[in-house]
Rosetta silent file (secondary structure, phi, psi, omega in degrees, C-alpha in Angstrom):
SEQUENCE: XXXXXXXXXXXXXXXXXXXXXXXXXXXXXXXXXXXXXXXXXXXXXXXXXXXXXXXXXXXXXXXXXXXXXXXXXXXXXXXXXXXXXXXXXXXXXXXXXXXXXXXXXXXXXXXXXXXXXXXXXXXXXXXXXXXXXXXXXXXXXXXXXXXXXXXXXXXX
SCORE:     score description
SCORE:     0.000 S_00000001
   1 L     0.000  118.209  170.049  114.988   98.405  227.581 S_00000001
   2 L   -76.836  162.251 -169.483  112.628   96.100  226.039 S_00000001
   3 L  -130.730  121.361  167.476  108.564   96.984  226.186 S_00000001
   4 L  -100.671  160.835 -168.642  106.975   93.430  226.909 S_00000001
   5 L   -70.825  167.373  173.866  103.028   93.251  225.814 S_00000001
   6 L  -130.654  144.720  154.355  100.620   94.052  228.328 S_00000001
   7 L   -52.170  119.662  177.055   97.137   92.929  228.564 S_00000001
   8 L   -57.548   90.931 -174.082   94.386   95.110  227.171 S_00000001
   9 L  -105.714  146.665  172.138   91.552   95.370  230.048 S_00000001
  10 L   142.483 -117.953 -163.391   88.242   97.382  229.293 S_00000001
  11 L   -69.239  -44.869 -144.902   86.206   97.406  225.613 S_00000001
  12 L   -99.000   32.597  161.518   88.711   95.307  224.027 S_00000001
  13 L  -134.938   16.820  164.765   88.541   91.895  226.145 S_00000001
  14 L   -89.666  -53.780  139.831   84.542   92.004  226.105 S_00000001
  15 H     4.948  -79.181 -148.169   84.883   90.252  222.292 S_00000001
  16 H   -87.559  -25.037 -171.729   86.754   87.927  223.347 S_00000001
  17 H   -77.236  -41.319  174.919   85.435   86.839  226.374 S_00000001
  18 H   -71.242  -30.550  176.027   81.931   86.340  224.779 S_00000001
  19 H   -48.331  -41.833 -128.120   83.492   84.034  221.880 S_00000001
  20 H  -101.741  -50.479 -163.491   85.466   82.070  224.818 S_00000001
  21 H   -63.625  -44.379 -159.813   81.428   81.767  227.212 S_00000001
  22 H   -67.254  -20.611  170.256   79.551   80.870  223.736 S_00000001
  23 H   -91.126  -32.843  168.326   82.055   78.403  222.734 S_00000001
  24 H   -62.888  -27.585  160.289   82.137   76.668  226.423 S_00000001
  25 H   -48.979  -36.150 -174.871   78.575   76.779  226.084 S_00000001
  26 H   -88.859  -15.192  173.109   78.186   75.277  222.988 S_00000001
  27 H   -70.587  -82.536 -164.701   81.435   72.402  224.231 S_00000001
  28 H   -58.053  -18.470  177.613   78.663   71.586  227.435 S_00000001
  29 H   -80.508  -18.244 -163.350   75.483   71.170  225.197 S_00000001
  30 H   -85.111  -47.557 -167.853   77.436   68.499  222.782 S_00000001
  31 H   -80.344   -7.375  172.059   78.987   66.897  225.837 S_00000001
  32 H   -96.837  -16.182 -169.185   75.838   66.508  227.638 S_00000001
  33 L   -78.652   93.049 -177.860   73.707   65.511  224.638 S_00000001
  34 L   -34.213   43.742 -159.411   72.972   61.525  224.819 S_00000001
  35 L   -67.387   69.132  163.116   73.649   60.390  221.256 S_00000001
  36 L  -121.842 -175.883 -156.954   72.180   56.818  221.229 S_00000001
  37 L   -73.677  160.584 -144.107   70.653   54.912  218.700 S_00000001
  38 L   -90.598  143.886  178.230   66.311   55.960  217.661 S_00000001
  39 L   -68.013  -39.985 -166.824   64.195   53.864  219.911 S_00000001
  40 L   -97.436   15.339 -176.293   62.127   52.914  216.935 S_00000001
  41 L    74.694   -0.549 -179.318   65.019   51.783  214.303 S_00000001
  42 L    83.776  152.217 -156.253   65.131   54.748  212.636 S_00000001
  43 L   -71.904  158.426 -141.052   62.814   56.129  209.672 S_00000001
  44 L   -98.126  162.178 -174.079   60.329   54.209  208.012 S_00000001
  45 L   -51.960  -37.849  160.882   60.497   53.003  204.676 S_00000001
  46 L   -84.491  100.302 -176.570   58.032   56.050  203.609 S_00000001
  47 L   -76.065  153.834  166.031   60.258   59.119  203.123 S_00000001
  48 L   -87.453  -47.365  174.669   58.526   62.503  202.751 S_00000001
  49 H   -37.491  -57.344 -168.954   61.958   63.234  200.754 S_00000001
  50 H   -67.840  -21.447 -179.857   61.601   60.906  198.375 S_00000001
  51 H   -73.425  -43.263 -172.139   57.848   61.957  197.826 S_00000001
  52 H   -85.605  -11.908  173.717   58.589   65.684  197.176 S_00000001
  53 H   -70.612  -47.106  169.898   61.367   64.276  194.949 S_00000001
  54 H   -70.368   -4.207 -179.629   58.721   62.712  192.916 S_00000001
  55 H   -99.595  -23.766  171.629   56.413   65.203  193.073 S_00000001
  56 H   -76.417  -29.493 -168.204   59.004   67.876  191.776 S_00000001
  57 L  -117.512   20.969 -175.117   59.711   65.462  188.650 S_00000001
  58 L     5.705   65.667  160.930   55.944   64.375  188.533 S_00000001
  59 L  -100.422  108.878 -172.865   56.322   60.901  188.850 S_00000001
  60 L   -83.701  -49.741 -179.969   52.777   60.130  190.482 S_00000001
  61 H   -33.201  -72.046 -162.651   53.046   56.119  189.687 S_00000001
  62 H   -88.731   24.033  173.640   56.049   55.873  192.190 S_00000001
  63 H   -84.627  -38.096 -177.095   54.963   58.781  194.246 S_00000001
  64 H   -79.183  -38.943  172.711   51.798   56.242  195.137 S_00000001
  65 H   -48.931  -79.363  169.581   53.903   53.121  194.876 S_00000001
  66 H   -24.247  -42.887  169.819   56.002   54.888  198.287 S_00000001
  67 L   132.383  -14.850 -152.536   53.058   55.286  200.431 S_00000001
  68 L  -135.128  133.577 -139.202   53.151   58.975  200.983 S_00000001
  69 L  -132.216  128.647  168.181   50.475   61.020  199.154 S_00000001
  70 L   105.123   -4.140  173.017   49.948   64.747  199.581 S_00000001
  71 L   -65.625  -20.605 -155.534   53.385   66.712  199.138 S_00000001
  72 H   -56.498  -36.229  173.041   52.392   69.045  196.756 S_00000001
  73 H   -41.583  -64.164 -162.640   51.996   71.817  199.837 S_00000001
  74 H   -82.285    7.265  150.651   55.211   71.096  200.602 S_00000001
  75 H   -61.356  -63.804 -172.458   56.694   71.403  196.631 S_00000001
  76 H   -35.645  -67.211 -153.541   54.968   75.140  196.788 S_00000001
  77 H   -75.046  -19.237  126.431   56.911   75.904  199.568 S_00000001
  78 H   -18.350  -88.644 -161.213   60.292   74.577  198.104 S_00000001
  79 H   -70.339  -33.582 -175.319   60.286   76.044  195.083 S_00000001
  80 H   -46.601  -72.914  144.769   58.902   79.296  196.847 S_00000001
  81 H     3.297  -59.831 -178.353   62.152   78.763  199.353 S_00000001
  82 H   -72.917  -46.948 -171.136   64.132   78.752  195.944 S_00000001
  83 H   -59.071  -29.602 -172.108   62.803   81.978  194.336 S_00000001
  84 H   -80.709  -63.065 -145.728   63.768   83.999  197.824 S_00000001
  85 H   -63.564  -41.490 -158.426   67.184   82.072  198.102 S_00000001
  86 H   -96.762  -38.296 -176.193   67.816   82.924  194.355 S_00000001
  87 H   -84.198   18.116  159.494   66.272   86.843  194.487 S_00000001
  88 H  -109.685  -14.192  179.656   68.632   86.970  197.399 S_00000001
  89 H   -69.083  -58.764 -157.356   72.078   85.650  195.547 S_00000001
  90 H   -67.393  -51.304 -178.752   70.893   88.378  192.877 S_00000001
  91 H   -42.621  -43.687  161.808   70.018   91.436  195.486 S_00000001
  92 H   -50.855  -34.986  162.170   73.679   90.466  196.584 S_00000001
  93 H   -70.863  -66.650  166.450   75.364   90.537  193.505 S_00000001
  94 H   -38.718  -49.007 -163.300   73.776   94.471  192.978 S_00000001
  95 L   -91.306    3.778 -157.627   74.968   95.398  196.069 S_00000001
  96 L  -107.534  -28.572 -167.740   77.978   94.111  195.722 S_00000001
  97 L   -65.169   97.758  172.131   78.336   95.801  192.516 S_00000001
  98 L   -93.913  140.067 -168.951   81.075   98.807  193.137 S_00000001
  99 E  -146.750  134.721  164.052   80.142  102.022  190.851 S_00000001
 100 L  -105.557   98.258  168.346   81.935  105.789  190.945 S_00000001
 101 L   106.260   -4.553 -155.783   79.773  108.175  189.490 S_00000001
 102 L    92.002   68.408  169.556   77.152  105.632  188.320 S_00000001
 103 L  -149.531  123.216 -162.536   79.727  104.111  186.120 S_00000001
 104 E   -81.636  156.658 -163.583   80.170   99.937  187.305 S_00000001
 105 L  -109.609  136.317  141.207   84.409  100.164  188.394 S_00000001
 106 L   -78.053  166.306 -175.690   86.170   97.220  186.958 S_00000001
 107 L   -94.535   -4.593  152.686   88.208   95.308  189.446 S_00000001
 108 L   -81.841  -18.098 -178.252   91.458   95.231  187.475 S_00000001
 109 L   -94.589  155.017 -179.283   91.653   98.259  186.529 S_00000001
 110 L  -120.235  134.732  170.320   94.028  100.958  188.182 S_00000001
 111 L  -128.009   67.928  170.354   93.848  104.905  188.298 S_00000001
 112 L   -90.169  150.479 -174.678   96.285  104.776  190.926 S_00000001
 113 H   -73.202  -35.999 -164.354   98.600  108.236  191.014 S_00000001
 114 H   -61.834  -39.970  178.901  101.937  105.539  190.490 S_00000001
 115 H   -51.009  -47.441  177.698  100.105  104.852  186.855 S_00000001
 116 H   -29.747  -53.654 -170.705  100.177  108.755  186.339 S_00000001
 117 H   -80.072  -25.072  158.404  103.861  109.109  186.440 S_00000001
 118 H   -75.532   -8.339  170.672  104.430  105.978  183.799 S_00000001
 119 L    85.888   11.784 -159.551  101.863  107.056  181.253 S_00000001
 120 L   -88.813  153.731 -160.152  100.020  103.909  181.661 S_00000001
 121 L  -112.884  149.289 -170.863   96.644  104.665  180.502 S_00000001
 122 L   -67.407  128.084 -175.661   93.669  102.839  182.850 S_00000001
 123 L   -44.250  -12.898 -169.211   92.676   99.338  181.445 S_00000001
 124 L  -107.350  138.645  163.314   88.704  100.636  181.523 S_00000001
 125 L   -77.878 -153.974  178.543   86.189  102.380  179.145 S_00000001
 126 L   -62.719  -26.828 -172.697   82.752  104.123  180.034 S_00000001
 127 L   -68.914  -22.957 -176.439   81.524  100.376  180.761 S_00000001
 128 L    71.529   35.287  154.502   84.073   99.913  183.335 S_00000001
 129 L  -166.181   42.095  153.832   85.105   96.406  181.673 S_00000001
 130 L   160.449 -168.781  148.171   87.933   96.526  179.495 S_00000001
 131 L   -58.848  156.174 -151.883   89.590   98.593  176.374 S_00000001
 132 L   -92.920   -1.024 -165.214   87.706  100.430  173.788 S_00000001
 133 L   -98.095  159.904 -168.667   89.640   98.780  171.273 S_00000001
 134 L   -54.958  151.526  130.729   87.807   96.620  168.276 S_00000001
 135 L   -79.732  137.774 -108.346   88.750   93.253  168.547 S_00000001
 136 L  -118.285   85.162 -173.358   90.236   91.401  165.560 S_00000001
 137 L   -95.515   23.145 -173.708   87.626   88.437  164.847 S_00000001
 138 L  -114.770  -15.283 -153.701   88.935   87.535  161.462 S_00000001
 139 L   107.425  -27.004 -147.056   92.304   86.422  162.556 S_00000001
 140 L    64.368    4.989  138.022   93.785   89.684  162.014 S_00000001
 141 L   -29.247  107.566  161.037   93.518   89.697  158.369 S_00000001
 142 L  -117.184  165.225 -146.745   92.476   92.865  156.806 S_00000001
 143 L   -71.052  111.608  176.080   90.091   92.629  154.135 S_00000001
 144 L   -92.182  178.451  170.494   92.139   93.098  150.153 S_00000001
 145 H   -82.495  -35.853  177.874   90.150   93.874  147.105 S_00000001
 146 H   -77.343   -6.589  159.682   90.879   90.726  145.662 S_00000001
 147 H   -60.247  -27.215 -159.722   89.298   89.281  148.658 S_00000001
 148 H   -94.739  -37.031  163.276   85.913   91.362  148.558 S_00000001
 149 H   -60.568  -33.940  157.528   85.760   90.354  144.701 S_00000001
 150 L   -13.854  139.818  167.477   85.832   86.636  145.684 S_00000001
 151 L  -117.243   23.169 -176.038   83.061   84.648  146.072 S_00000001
 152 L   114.811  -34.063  178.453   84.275   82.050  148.281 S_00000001
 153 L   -90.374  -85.782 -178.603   85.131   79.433  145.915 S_00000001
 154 L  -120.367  129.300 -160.985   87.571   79.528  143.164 S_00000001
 155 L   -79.787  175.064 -168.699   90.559   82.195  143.282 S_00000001
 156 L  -155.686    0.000    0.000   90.961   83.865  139.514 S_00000001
């Protein structure tokens, strides 16, 4: 006897059903929406873009040479725009942040019980982002006596 699927009716076909009205909605606004060419040729030769571009790099000569006078309101609110957009990237990054104990977790490392039974010891210190051990910034050279007498120049 075979089990063939059955349709799910209730909770689980409300989902789906709103995805399938919001995308024919959004299919009838595009197909109804008249997409011909700007009665008026399309924008004039004075961009407000190009004005707050010069006004961000305070070039006033070709900010006056353009035509269009008067952005600096709209710089403030730009870079103000940037400072939330950027103290929201950071606020994201913190929260984002996974910590056990108050201790940041790295994301490579494993304390999985299969490590337990192999002896493998977890890849993380207290910092949670790598081994405790020194790293060898010399080459891996250790240090002789006739090295320490040296002065850099000519061996004896």
């Amino acid at each position: 006897m075979t089990n063939r699927p059955r349709l799910r009716l209730g909770k689980t076909l409300v989902p789906g059903l709103l995805a399938v009205g919001l995308f024919a909605l959004m299919a009838l606004i595009v197909l109804n929406t008249p997409f011909e060419p700007m009665a008026d040729g399309g924008f004039e030769a004075e961009s407000i873009t190009a004005a707050i571009g010069y006004a961000l790099f305070d070039l006033e000569a070709l900010q006056q040479d353009a035509g269009v006078v008067g952005t600096e309101p709209f710089l403030a609110a730009f870079l103000l725009i940037a400072v939330a957009l950027d103290a929201a990237l950071d606020a994201s990054l913190v929260l984002a942040k996974r910590e056990e104990s108050g201790e940041p977790v790295s994301p490579l490392s494993s304390t999985s019980p299969d490590d337990a039974g192999t002896g493998a010891r977890p890849a993380t210190d207290s910092s949670g982002f790598g081994g405790s051990e020194p790293t060898a910034t010399d080459g891996g050279r250790s240090e002789t006596a006739a090295d320490e007498r040296s002065n850099g120049g000519d061996r004896q």
